[in-house]
Backbone bond lengths (Angstrom), bond angles and torsions (degrees), N, CA, C in turn:
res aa  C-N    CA-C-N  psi(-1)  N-CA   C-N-CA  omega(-1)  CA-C   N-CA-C  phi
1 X - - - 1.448 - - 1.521 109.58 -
2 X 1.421 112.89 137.13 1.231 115.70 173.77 1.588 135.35 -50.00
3 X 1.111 153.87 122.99 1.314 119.70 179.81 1.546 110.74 -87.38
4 X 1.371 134.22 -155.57 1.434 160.01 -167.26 1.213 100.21 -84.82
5 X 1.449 106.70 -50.07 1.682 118.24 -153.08 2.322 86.61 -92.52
6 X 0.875 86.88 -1.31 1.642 68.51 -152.48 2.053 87.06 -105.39
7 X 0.966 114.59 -37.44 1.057 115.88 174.19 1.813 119.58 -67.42
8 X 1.361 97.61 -23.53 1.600 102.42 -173.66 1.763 106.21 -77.30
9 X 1.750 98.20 -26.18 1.514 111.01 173.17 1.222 113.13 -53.32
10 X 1.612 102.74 -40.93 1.645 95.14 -159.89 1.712 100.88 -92.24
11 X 0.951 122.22 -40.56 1.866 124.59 164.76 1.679 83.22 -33.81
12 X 1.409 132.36 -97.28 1.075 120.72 -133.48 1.863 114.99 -63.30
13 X 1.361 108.19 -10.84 1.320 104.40 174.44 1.779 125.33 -79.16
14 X 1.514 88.88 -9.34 1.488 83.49 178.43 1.497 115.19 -103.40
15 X 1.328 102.74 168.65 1.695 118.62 169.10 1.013 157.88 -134.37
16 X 0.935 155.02 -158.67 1.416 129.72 168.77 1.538 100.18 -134.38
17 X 1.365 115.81 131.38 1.443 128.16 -162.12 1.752 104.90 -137.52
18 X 2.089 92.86 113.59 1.802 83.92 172.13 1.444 110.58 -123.04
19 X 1.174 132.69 148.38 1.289 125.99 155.89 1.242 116.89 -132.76
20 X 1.039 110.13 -156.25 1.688 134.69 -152.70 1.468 124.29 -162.11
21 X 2.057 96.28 96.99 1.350 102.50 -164.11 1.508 103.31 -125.65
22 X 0.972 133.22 -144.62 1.714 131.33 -156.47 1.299 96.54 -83.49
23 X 1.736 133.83 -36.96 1.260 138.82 170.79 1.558 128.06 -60.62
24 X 1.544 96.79 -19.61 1.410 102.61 176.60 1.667 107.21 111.57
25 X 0.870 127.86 -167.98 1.820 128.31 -166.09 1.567 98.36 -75.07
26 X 1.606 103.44 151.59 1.797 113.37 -175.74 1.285 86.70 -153.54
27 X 1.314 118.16 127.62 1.211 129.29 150.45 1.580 125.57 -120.78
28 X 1.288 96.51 167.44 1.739 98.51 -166.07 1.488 116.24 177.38
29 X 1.243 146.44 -142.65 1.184 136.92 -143.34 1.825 106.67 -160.96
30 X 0.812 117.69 127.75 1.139 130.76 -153.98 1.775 99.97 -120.73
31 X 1.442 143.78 154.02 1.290 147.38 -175.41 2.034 109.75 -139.08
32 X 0.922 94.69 95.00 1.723 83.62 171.62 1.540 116.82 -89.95
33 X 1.713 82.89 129.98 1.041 133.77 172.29 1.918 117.21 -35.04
34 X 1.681 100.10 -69.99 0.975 122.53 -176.61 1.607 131.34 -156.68
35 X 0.925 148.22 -157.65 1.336 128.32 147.38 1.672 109.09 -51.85
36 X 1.027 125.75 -81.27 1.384 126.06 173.53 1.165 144.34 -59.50
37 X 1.357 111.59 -11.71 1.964 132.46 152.83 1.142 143.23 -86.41
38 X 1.302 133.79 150.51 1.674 125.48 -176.55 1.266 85.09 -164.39
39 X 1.715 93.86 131.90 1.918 95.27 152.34 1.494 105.51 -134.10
40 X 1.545 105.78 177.70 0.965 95.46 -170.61 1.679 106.08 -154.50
41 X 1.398 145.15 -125.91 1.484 127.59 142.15 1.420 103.74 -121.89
42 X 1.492 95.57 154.17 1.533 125.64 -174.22 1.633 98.69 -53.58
43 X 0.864 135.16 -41.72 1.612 133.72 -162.21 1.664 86.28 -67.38
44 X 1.561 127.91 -59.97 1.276 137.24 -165.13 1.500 102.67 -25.08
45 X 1.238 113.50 -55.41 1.796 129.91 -148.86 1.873 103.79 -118.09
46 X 1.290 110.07 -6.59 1.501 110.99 164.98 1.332 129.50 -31.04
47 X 1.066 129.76 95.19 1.343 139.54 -176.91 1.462 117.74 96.52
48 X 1.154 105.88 23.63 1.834 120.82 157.10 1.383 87.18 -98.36
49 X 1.623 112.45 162.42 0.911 145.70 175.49 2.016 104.74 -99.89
50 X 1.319 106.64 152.34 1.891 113.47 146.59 0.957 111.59 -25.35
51 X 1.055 133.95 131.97 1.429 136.10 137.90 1.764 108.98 92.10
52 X 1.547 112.48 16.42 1.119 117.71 165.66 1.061 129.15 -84.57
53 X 1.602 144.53 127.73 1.388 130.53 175.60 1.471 114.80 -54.20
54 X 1.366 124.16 142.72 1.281 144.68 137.28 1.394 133.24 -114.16
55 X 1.624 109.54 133.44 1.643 107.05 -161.84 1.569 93.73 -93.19
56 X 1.081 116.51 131.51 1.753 120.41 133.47 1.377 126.38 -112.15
57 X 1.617 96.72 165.37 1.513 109.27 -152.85 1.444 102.46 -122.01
58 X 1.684 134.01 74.69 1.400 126.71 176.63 1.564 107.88 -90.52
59 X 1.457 78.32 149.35 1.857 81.44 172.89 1.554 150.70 12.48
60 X 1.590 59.38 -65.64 1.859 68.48 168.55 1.309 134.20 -135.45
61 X 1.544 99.19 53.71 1.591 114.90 177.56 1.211 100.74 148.89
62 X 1.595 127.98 -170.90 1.641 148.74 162.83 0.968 107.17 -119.22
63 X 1.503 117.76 133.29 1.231 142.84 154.88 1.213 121.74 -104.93
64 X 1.848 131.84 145.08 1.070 129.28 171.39 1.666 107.38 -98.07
65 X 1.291 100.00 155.74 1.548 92.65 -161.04 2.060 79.84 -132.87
66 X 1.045 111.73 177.61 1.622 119.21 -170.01 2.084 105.19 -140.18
67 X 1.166 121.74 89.09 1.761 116.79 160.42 1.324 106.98 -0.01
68 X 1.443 111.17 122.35 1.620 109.63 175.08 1.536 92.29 -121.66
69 X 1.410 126.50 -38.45 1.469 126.37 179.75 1.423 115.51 165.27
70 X 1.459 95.35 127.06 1.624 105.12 -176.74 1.377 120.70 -88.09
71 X 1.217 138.35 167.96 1.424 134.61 158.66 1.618 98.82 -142.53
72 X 1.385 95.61 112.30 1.600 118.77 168.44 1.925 120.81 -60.69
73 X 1.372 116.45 -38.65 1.082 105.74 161.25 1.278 130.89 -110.25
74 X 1.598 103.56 34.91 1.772 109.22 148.21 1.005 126.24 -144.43
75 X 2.140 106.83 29.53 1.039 135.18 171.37 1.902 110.55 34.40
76 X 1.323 114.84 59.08 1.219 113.47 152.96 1.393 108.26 -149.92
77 X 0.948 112.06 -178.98 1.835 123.85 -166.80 1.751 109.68 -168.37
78 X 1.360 110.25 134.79 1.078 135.73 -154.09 1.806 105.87 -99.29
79 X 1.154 121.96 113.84 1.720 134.20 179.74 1.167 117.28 -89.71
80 X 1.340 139.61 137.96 1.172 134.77 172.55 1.786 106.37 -119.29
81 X 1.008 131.22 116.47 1.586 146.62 -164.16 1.159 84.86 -87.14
């Protein structure tokens, strides 16, 4: 069973992440990693490039996070905050 403390961890690690790629706006949800990580899925950030900013929006504030590398057939992609 979850606790209080352990669940509030995981609320605050997530986010909500939108961008804007050749298809038009995608939003979705993003999980940090660490202080300095975020992933999220490859579809999310599809048609951004490396090294493009992406904003997420946790709890308690926005952070810009930067494309470190996607993988299309295991639909996730790796953030660097």
């Amino acid at each position: 069973m979850l606790t209080s403390d352990a669940l509030e961890a995981v609320c605050q690690a997530c986010a909500f992440v939108e961008t804007i790629g050749p298809s038009g706006r995608v939003q979705g949800t993003a999980y940090r990693l660490s202080s300095r990580f975020a992933v999220t899925s490859e579809h999310v950030v599809r048609g951004i490039r490396q090294g493009d900013p992406v904003r997420l929006r946790f709890p308690k504030g926005e952070r810009q996070a930067i494309l470190l590398k996607s993988d299309a057939e295991a639909d996730c992609a790796l953030l660097k905050l």
